[in-house]
Backbone bond lengths (Angstrom), bond angles and torsions (degrees), N, CA, C in turn:
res aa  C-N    CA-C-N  psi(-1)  N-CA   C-N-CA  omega(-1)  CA-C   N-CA-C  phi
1 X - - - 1.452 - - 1.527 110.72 -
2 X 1.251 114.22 -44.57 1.877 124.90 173.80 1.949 93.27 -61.03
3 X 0.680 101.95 -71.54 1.896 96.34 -177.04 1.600 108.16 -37.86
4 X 1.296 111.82 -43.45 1.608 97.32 -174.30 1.743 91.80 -94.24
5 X 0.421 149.98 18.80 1.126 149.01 171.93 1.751 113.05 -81.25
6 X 1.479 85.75 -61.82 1.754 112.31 -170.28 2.313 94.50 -56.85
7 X 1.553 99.15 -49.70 1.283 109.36 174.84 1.287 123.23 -51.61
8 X 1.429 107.15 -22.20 1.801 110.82 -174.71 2.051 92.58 -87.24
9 X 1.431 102.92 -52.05 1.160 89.50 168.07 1.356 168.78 -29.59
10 X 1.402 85.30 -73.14 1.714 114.34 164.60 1.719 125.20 -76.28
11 X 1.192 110.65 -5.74 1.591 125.43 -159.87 1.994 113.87 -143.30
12 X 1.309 100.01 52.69 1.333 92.13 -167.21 1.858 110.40 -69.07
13 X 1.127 87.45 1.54 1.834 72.16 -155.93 1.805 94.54 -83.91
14 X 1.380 121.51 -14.84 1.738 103.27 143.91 1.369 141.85 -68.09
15 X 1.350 86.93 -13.97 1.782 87.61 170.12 1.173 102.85 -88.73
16 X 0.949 138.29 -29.08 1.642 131.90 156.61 1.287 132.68 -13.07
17 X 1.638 94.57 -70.10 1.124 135.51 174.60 1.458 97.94 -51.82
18 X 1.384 125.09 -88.66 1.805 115.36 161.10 1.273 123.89 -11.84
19 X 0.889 100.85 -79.11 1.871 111.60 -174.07 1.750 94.21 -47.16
20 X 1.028 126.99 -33.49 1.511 110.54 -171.53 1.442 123.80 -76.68
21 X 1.492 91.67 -28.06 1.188 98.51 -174.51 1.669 111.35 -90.62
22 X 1.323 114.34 -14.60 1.664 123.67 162.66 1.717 100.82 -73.23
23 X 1.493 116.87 -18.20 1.633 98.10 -173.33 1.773 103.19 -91.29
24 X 1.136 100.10 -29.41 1.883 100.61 -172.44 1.671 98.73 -73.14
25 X 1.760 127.97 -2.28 1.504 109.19 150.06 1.450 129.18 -75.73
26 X 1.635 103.87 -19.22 1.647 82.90 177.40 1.394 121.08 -124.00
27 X 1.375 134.66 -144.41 1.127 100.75 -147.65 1.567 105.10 -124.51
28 X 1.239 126.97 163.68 1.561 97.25 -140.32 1.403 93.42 -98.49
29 X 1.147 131.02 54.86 1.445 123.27 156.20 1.776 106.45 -118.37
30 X 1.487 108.46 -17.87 1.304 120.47 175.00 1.674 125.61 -35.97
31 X 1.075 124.44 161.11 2.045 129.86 -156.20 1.420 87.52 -90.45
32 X 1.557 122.97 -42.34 1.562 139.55 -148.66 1.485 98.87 -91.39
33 X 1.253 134.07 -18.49 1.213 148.04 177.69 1.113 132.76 -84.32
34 X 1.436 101.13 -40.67 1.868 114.14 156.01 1.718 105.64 -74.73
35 X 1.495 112.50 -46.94 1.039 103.77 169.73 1.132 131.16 -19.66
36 X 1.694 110.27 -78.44 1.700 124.71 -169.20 1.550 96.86 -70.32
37 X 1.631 132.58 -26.94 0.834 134.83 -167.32 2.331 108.48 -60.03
38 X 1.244 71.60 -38.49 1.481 86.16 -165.84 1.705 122.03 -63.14
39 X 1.503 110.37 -1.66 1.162 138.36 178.29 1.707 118.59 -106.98
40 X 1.571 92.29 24.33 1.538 93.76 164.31 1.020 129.22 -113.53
41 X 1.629 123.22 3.84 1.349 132.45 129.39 1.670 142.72 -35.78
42 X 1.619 87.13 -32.19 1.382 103.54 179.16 1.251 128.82 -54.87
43 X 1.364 130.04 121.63 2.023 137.17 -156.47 1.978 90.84 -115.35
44 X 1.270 70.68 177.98 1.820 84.57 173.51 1.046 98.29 -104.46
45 X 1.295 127.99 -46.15 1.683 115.79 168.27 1.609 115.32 -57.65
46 X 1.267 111.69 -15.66 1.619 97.93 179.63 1.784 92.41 -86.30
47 X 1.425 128.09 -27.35 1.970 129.27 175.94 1.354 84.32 -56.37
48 X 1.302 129.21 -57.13 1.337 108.28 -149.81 1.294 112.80 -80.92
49 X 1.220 128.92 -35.11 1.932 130.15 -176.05 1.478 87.61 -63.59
50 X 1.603 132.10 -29.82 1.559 113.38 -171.78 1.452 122.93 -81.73
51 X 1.666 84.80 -28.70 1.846 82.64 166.24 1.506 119.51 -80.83
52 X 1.260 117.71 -17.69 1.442 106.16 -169.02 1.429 92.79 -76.17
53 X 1.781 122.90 -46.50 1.563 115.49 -168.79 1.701 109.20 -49.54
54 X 1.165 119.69 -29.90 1.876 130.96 -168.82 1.635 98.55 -68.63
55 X 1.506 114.58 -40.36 1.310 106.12 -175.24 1.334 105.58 -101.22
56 X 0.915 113.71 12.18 1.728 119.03 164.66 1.695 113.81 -74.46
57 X 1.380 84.60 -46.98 1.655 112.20 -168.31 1.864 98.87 -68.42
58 X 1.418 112.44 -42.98 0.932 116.22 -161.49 1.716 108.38 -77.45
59 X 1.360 129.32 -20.40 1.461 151.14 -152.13 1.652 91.04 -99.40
60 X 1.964 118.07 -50.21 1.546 114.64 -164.16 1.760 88.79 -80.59
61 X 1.570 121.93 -15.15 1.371 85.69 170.28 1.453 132.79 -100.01
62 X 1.268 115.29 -9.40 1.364 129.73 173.62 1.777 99.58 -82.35
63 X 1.582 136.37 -30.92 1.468 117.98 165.58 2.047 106.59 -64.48
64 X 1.148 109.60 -63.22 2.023 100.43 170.77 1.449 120.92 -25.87
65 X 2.227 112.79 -53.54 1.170 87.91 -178.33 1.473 115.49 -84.10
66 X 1.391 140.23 -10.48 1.133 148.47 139.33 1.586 115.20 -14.72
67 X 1.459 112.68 -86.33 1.043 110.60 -164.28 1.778 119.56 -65.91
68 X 1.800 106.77 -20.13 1.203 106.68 178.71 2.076 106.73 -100.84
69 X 1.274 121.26 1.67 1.533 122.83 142.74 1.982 104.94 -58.30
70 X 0.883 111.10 -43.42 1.601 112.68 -156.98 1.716 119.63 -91.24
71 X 1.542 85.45 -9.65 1.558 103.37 -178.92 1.759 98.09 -91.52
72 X 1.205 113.07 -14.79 1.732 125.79 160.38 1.894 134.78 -87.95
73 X 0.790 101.83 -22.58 1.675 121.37 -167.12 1.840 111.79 172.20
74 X 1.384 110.51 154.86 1.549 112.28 -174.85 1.345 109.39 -61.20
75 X 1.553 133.65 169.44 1.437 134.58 162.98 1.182 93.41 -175.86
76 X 1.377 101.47 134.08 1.848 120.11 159.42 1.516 112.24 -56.38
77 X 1.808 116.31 142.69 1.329 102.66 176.80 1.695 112.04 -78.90
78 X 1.353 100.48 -17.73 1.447 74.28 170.94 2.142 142.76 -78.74
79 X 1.807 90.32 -23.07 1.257 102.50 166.05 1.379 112.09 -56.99
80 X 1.428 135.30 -59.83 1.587 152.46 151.15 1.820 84.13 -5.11
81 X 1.238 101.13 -93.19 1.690 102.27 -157.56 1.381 112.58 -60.68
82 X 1.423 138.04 -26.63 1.360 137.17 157.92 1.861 100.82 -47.12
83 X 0.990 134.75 -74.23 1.684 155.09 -178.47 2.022 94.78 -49.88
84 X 0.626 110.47 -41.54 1.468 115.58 -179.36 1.542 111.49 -66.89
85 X 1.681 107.83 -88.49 1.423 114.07 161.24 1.727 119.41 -4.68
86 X 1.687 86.05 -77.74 1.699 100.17 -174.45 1.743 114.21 -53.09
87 X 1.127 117.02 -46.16 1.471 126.39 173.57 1.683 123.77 -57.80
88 X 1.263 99.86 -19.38 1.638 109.21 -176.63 1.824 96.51 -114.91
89 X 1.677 119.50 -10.67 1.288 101.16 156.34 1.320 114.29 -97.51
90 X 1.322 146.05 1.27 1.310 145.73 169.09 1.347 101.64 -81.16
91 X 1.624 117.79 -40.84 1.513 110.97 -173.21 1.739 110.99 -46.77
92 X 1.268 90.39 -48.05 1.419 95.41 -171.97 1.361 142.66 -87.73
93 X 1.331 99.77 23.03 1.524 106.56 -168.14 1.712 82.36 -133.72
94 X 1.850 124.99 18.88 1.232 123.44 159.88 1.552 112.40 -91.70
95 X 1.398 154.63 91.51 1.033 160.87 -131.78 1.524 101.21 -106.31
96 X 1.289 121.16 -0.45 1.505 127.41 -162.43 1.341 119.27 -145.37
97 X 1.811 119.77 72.89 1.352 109.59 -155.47 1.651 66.43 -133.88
98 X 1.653 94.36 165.51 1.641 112.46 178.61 1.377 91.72 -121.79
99 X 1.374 117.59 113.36 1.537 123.86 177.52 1.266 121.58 43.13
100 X 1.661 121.63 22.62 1.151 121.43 173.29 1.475 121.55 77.85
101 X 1.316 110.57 28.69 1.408 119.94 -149.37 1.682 86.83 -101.75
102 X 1.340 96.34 131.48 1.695 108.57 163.29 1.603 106.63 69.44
103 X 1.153 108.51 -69.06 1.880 101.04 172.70 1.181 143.43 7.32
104 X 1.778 83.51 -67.99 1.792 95.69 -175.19 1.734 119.73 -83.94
105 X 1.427 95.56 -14.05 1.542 104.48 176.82 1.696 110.63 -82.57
106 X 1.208 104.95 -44.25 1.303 109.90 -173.77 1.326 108.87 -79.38
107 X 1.453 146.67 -41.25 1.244 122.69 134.67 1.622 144.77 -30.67
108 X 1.276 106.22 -25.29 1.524 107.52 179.99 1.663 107.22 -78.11
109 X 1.858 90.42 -25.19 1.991 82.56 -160.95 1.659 82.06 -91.52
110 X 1.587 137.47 17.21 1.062 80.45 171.53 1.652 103.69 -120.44
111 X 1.353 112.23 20.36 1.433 120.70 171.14 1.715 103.25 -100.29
112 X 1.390 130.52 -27.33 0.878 114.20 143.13 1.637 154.22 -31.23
113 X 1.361 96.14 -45.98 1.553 122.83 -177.93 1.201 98.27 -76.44
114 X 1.259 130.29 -6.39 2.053 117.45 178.96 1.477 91.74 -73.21
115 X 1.812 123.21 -32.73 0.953 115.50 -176.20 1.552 142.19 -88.68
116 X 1.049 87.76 11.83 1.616 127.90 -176.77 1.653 116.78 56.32
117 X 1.664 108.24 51.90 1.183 114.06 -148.18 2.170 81.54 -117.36
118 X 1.079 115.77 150.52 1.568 129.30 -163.94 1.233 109.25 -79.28
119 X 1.633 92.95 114.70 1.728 99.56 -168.93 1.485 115.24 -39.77
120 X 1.356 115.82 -48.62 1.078 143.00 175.50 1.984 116.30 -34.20
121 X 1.105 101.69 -61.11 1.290 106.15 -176.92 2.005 110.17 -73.36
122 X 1.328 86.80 -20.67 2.105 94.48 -177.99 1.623 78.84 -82.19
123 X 1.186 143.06 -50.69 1.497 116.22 -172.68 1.769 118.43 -53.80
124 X 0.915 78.54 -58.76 1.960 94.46 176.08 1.691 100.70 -30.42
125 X 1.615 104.01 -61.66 1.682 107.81 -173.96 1.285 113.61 -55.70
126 X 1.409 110.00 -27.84 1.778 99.51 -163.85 1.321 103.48 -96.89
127 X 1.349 120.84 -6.05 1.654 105.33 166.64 1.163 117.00 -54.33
């Protein structure tokens, strides 16, 4: 799944190729047609400025909960970003949260806690 993944990424001009051939089925006044259509702009330099911004995004949030875990009790940055990572990929593959309530805390303390770092202070951070 990471290999095709990396392929959808790095290599748009086959998905192109896909998408074109899903657009010449329907009919060209169709929603799904401009849709796929609308991805023929798409560069590899525009895959790549999007992935770097995602892991940009992904780095300022694992340094916040970092620095505000550490502003509570000690932690390695790398345990932090192992506990981080994992907590913001579980968040999101939960499809059923009510305003985000409780989730993200109670996931953090409990990928935290492999590291034997104080439930207490991972609550504090994830507010």
């Amino acid at each position: 799944f990471i290999l095709l993944l990396w392929v959808v990424i790095l290599n748009p001009t086959s998905v192109k190729v896909i998408l074109a051939k899903l657009s010449a089925r329907r009919p060209p006044n169709s929603k799904i047609r401009a849709l796929i259509t609308a991805f023929d702009n798409f560069t590899f330099k525009d895959s790549i400025r999007i992935l770097g911004l995602s892991f940009l995004w992904i780095m300022v949030i694992a340094l916040q909960y970092h620095v505000l875990v550490l502003a509570f009790t000690d932690v390695y940055f790398w345990e932090s970003l192992q506990a981080v990572t994992a907590t913001l990929f579980v968040k999101t593959l939960l499809p059923f949260t009510f305003g985000d309530l409780g989730i993200r805390e109670g996931i953090a303390i409990f990928f935290y806690s492999q590291f034997q770092v104080s439930s207490v202070a991972v609550f504090n951070a994830s507010l």
